[in-house]
C-alpha positions as CSV (number, residue, x, y, z in Angstrom):
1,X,2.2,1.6,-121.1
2,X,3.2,-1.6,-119.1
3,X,1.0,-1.9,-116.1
4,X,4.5,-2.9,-114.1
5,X,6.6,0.0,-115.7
6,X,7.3,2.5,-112.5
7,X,5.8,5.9,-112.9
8,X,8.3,8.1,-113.6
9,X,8.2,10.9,-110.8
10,X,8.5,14.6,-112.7
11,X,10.4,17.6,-111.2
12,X,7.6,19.8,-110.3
13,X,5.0,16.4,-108.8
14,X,4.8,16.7,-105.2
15,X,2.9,14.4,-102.8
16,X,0.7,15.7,-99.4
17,X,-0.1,12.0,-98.4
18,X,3.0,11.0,-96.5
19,X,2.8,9.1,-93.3
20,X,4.1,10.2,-90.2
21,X,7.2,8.0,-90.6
22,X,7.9,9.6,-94.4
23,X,7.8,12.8,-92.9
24,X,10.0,11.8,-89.9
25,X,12.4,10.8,-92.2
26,X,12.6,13.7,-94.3
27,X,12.6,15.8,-91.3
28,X,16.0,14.1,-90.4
29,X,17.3,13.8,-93.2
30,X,17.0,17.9,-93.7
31,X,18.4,18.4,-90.3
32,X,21.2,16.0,-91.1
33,X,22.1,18.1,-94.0
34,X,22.2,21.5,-92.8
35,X,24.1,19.8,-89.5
36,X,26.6,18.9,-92.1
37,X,27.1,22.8,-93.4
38,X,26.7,24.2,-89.8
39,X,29.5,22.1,-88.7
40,X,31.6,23.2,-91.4
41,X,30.6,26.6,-90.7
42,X,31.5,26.7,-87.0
43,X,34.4,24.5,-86.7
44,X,37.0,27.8,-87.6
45,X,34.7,29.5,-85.0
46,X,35.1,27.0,-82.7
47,X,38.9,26.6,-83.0
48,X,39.7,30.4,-82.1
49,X,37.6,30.0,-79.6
50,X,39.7,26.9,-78.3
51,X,43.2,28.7,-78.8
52,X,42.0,31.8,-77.0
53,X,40.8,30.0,-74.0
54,X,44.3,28.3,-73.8
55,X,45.9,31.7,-74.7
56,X,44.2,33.1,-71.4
57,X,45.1,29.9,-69.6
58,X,48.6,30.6,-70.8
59,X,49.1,34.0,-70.2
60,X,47.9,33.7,-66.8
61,X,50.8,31.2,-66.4
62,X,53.8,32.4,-67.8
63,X,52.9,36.2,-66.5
64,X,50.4,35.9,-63.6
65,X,51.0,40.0,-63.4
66,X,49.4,41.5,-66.1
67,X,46.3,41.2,-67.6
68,X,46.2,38.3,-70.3
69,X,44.6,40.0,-72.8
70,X,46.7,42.5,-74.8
71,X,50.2,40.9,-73.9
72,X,52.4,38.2,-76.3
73,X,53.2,34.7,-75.8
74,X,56.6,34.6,-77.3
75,X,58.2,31.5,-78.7
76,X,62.4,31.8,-78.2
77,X,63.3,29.1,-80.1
78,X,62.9,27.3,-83.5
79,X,60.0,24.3,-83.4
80,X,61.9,20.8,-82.7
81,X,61.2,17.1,-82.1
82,X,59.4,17.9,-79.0
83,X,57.1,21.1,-79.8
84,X,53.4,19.9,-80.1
85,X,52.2,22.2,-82.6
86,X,50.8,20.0,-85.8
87,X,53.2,20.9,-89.2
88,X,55.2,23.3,-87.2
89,X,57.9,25.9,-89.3
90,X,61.4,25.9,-88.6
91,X,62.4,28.9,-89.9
92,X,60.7,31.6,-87.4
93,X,60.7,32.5,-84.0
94,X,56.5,32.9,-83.0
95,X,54.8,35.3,-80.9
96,X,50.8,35.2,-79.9
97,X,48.4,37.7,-78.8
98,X,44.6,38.1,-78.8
99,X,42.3,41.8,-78.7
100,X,38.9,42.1,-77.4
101,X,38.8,45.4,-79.4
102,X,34.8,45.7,-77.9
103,X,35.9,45.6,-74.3
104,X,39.3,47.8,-74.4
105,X,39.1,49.6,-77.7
106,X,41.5,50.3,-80.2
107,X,45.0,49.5,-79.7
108,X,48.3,50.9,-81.5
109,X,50.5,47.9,-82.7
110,X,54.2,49.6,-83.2
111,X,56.5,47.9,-84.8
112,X,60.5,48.3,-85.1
113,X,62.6,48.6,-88.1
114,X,63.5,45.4,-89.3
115,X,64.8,46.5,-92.9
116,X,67.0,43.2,-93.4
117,X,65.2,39.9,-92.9
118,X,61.3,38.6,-93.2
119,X,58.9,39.5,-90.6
120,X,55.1,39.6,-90.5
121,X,52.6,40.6,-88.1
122,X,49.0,38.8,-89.2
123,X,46.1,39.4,-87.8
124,X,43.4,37.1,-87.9
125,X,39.1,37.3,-87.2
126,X,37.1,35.0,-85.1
127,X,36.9,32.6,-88.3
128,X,41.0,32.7,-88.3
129,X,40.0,34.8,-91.8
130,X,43.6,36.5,-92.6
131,X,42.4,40.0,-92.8
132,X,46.2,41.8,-92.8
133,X,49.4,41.2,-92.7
134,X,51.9,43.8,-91.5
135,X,55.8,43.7,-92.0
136,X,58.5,43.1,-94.9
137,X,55.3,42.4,-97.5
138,X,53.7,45.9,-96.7
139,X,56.4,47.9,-96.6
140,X,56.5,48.7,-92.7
141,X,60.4,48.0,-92.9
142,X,61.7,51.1,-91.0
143,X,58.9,50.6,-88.3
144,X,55.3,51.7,-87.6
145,X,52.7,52.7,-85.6
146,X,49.9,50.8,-86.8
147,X,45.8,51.6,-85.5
148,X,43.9,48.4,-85.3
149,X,40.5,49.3,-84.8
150,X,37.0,47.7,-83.6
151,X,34.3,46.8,-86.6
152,X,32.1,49.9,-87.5
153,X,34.7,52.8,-85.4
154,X,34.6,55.8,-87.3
155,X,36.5,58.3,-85.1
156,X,39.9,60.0,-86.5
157,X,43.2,58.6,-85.7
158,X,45.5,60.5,-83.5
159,X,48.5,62.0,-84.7
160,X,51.6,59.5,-85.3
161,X,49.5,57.0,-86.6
162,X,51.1,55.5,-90.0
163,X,47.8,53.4,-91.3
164,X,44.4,52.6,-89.5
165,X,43.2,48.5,-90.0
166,X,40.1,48.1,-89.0
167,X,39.1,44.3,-87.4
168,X,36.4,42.5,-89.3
169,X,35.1,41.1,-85.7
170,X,35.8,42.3,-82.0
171,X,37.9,39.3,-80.9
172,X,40.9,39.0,-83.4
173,X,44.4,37.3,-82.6
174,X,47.6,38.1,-83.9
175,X,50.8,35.9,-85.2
176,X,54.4,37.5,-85.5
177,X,56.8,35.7,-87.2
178,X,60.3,36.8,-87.9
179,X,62.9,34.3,-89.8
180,X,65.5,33.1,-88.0
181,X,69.0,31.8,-89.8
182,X,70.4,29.9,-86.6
183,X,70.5,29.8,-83.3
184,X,73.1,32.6,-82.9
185,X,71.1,35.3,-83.7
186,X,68.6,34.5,-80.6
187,X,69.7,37.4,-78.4
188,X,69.6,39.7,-81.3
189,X,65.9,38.3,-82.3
190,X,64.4,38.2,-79.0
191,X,64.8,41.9,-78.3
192,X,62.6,42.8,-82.2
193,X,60.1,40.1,-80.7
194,X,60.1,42.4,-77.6
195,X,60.5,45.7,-79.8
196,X,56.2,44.4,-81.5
197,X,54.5,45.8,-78.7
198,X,50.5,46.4,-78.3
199,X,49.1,49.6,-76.5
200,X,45.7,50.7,-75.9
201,X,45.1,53.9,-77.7
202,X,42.6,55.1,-74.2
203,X,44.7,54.3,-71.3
204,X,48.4,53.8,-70.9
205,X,47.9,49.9,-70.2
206,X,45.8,47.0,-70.7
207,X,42.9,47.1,-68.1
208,X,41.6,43.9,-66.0
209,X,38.6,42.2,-67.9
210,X,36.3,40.0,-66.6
211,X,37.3,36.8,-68.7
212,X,35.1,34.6,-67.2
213,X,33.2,33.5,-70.7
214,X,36.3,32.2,-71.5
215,X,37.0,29.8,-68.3
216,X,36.4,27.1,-70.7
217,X,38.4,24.1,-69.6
218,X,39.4,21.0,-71.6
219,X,38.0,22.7,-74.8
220,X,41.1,20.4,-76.6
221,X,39.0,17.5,-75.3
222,X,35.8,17.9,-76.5
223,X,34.4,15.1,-78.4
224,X,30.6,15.8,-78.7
225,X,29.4,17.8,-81.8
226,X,26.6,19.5,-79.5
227,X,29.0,20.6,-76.8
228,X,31.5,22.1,-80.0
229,X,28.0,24.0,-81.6
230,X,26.9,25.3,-78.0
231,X,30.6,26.7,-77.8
232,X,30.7,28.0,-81.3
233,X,27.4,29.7,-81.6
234,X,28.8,31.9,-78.2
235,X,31.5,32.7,-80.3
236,X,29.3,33.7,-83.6
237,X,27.2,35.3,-81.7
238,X,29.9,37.6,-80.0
239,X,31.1,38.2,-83.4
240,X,29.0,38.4,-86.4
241,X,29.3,37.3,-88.9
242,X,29.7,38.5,-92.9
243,X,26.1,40.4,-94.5
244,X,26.6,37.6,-96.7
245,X,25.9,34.7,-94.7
246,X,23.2,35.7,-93.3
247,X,21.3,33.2,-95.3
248,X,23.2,30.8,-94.2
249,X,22.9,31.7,-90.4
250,X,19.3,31.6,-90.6
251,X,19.3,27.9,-92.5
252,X,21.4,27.1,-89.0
253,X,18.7,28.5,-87.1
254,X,15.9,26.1,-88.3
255,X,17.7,23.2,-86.5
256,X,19.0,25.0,-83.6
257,X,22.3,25.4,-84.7
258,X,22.1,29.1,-85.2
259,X,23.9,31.8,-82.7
260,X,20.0,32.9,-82.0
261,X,18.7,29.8,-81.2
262,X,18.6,26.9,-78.9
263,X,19.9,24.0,-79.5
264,X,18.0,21.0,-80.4
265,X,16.7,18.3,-77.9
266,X,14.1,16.5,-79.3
267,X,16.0,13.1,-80.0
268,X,15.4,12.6,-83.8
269,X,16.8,16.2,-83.9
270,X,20.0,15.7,-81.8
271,X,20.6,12.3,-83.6
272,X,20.1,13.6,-87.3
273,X,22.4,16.5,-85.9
274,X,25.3,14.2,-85.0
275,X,25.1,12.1,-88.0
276,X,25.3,15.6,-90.1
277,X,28.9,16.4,-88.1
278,X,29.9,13.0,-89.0
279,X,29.2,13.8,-92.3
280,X,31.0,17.2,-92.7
281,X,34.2,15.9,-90.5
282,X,34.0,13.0,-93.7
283,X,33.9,15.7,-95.8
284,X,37.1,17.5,-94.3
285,X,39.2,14.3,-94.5
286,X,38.0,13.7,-97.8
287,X,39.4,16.7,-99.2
288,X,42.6,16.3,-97.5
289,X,42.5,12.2,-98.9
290,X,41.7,13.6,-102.1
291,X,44.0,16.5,-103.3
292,X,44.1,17.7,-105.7
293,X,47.7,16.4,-106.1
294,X,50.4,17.0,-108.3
295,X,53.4,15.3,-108.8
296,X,53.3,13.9,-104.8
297,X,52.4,17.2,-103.5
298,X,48.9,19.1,-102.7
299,X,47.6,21.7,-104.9
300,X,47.8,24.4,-102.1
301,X,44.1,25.9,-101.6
302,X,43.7,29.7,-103.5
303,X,41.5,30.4,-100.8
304,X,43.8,29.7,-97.9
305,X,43.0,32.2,-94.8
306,X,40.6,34.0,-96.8
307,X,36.9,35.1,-95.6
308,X,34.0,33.7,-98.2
309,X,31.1,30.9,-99.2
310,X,33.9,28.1,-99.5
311,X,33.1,26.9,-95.9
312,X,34.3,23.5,-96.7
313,X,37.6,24.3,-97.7
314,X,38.1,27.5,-94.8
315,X,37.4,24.3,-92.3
316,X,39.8,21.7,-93.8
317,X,42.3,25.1,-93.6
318,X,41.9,25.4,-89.7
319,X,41.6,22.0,-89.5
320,X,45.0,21.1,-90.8
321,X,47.1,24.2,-90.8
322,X,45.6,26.4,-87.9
323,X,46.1,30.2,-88.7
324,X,47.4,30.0,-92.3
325,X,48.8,32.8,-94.6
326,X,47.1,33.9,-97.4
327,X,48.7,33.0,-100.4
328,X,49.6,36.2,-101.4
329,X,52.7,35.8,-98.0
330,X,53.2,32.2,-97.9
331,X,52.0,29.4,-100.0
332,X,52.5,26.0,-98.4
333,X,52.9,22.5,-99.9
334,X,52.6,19.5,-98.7
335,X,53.5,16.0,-100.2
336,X,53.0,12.5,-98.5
337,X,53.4,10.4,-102.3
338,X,56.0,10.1,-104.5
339,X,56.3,10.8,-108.2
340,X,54.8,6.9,-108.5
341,X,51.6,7.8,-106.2
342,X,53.4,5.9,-103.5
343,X,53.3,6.9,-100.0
344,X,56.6,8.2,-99.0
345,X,58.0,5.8,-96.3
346,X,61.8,5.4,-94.6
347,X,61.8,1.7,-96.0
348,X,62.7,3.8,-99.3
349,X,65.8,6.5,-100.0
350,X,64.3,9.8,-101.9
351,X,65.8,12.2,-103.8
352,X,64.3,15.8,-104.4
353,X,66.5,17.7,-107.5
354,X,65.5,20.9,-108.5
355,X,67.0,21.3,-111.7
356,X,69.5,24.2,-112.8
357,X,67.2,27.4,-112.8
358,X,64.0,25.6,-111.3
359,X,64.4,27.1,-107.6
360,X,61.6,28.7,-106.0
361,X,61.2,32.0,-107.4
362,X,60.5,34.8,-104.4
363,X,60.0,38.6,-103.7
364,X,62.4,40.4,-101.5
365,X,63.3,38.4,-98.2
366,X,61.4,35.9,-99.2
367,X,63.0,32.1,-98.3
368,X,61.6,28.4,-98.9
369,X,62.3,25.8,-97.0
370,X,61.7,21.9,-97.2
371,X,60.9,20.2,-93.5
372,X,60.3,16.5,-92.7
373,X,57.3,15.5,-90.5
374,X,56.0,12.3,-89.5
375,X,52.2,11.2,-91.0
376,X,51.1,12.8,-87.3
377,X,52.1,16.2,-88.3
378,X,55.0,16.3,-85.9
379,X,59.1,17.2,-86.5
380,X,61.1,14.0,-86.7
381,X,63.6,13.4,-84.1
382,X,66.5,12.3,-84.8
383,X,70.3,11.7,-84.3
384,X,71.8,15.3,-85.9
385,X,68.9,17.3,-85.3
386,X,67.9,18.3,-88.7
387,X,63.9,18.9,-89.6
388,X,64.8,21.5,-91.8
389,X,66.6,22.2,-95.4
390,X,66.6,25.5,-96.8
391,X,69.4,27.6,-99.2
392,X,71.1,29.1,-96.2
393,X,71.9,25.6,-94.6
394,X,75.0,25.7,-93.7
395,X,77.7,23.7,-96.1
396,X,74.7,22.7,-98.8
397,X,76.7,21.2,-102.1
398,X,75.0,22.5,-105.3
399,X,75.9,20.6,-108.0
400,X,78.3,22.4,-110.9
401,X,75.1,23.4,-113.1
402,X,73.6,24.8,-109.9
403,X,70.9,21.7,-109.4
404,X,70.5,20.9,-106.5
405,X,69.6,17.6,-104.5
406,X,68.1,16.6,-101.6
407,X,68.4,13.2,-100.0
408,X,65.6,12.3,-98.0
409,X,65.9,9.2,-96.4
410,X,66.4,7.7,-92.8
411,X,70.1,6.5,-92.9
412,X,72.9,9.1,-94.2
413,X,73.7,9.0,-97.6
414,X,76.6,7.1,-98.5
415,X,79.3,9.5,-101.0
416,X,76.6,12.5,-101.4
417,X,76.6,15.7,-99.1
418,X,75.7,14.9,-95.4
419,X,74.7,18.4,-95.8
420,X,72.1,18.1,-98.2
421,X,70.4,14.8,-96.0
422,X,67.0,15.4,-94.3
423,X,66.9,12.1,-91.9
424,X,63.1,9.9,-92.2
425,X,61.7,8.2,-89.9
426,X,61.8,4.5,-90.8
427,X,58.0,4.4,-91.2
428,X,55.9,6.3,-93.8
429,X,56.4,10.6,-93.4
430,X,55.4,13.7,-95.0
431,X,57.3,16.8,-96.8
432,X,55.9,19.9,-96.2
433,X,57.4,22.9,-98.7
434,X,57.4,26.5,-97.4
435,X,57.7,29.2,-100.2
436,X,57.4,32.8,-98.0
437,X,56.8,36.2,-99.7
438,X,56.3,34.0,-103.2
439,X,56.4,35.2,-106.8
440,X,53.1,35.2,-108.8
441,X,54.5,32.3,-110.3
442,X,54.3,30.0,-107.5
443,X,50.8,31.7,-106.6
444,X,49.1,31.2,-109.8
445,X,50.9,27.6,-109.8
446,X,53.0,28.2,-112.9
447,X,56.0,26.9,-110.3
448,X,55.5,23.9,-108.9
449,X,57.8,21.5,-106.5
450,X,59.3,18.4,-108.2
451,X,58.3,15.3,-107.0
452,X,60.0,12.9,-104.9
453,X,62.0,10.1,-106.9
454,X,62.9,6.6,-105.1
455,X,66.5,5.9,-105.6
456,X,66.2,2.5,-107.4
């Protein structure tokens, strides 16, 4: 053997001669990695705990007389220019609510009959894990009375009761959506938002809770990955957390990352711990850099809104599209390259054709819709107030084979349908495609949405 050959190092050799500044190292280096995970883990965590702090904040603002908890926040109006919700829809109205099913128990969600357009109640867990979704998808057309219930209650529903869903965690929110065609139909839509009510099954009314845990202020603000952990493991530990991860809870707790355990202050610690959220908020914006893409567009996540080891891609999920779907109710695409790889930009004129028989294949009262947003995940203002495209637009030209082609661009089309225009910005933008209540074709990715062509 050459004397200056390197010794090869074999799986199973191990050394018990490091120096204190090896082991140092490798200490950090350990902590830095599970940091990494722990972040990933707790960043869903964190976010319902941010959006129920400013649901309470919100509540107690818009109606100071009742108790927060247990009552809607009810959006009236379609998203536009000036709503600040990142990829908003423009096809429902919204309403918000959140239970603390451990403090007031179970509670009756009754719902009207709404036997001629899509609506959806979903309920969410602490993680924002999509654990139901009530309305047009499961059946409850002609109304219900539905029992939504606190993890581990085992008591008998009372009589009336169509179907009893039982909450994964004690703090769940809930999203109604109910699809709008235009503006004229507000009145009309208002009073079904008002018609999804929420009830108690104990006492006739929502009591007064002592909310002070969640007089969190400026949670939108925070910066620091400590002060996001210390605020996340509350919310874990309130919660639980799956029988499966409790491996993974108890790799957190080693580095005081863990809902049990303090966090770290020793300064190697805290540094390696930081550098480890650094790492995982890389990771998150490297699966959003990265695709997968296909023809311009994302290869929408299977695991979307659902509860499991994929913690990476359940944060990148909250991250980017707060409170999704599951796949199985709406399956969302997003494209910000053309059918080049070029970044879409208003410098250029687009055209999107979906060729005769090609359209979005759906279930019953399903709809799709295409919507333009700038690269900051906000609607597009401009002159004629369209962010929107979708088959019931009014005056949209099909062509004679029943194609059909969108122009997507920031000027108006000269000698094609003003109808079928969806105005740019002038600087670089992104499409985001809505298919609601989709076939198992667009599910399983056998459908796909053409790519974006530059008109030449």
């Amino acid at each position: 053997m050459n004397a200056h050959q390197p010794i090869t190092r074999l799986i199973e050799d191990f050394r018990v001669n490091l120096s204190s500044a090896e082991i140092a190292t490798a200490e950090a280096a350990n902590s830095r990695a599970v940091a990494s995970q722990a972040y990933l883990y707790a960043l869903p965590a964190f976010l319902h705990m941010r959006q129920l702090t400013e649901f309470i904040q919100g509540r107690r603002y818009f109606a100071p007389d009742v108790p927060p908890i247990g009552g809607w926040i009810l959006v009236r109006k379609l998203s536009d220019s000036k709503t600040d919700n990142r990829y908003p829809n423009v096809d429902t109205l919204y309403g918000a609510a959140y239970l603390l099913l451990a403090d007031h128990g179970p509670v009756v969600l009754t719902l009207p009959s709404i036997p001629d357009r899509y609506f959806s109640v979903a309920l969410h867990d602490a993680y924002f894990n999509n654990f139901a979704v009530v309305g047009t998808s499961s059946g409850e057309v002609d109304g219900a009375r539905l029992l939504i219930v606190p993890p581990g209650w085992d008591a008998s529903a009372p009589a009336g009761i169509d179907r009893v869903i039982e909450a994964p965690t004690p703090v769940i929110n809930l999203y109604q959506r109910i699809f709008v065609h235009d503006a004229s139909e507000y009145d009309e839509l208002h009073a079904l938002q008002d018609r999804i009510t929420l009830t108690p099954l104990a006492t006739p009314s929502f009591p007064e809770l002592d909310l002070t845990a969640w007089d969190v202020p400026q949670m939108r603000g925070i910066s620091d990955p400590l002060a996001m952990f210390a605020l996340a493991k509350r919310h874990i530990a309130l919660n639980g957390w799956p029988a499966g991860d409790d491996g993974l809870i108890a790799l957190f707790e080693t580095v005081g990352l863990g809902p049990a355990s303090e966090l770290p202050s020793e300064e190697s610690t805290v540094s390696a711990v930081r550098q480890g959220a650094a790492d995982a908020q890389t990771a998150i914006d490297a699966r959003l850099s990265a695709g997968p893409f296909r023809r311009g567009w994302n290869v929408p996540d299977p695991n979307a809104g659902v509860p499991g080891p994929h913690i990476l891609s359940r944060a990148v999920t909250q991250a980017s599209q707060i409170g999704s779907l599951v796949p199985s109710e709406a399956v969302y695409f997003f494209a910000h390259l053309d059918e080049d790889g070029e970044a879409l930009t208003g410098q250029n004129r687009y055209t999107l054709t979906f060729e005769p028989g090609s359209l979005p294949p759906l279930d019953r009262l399903g709809f799709w819709s295409v919507t333009m947003y700038g690269t900051d995940a906000f609607l597009v203002d401009n002159a004629v107030d369209r962010y929107i495209i979708r088959p019931d637009s009014p005056e949209l030209a099909y062509g004679t084979d029943g194609s059909l082609t969108l122009y997507l661009q920031a000027d108006e089309p000269e000698g094609s349908p003003a109808a079928n225009w969806l105005p740019s910005p002038s600087a670089e933008f992104v499409i985001g495609f809505r298919a609601y209540r989709p076939s198992a074709s667009i599910q399983d990715g056998s459908w796909f949405p053409p790519a974006m062509r530059k008109v030449r």
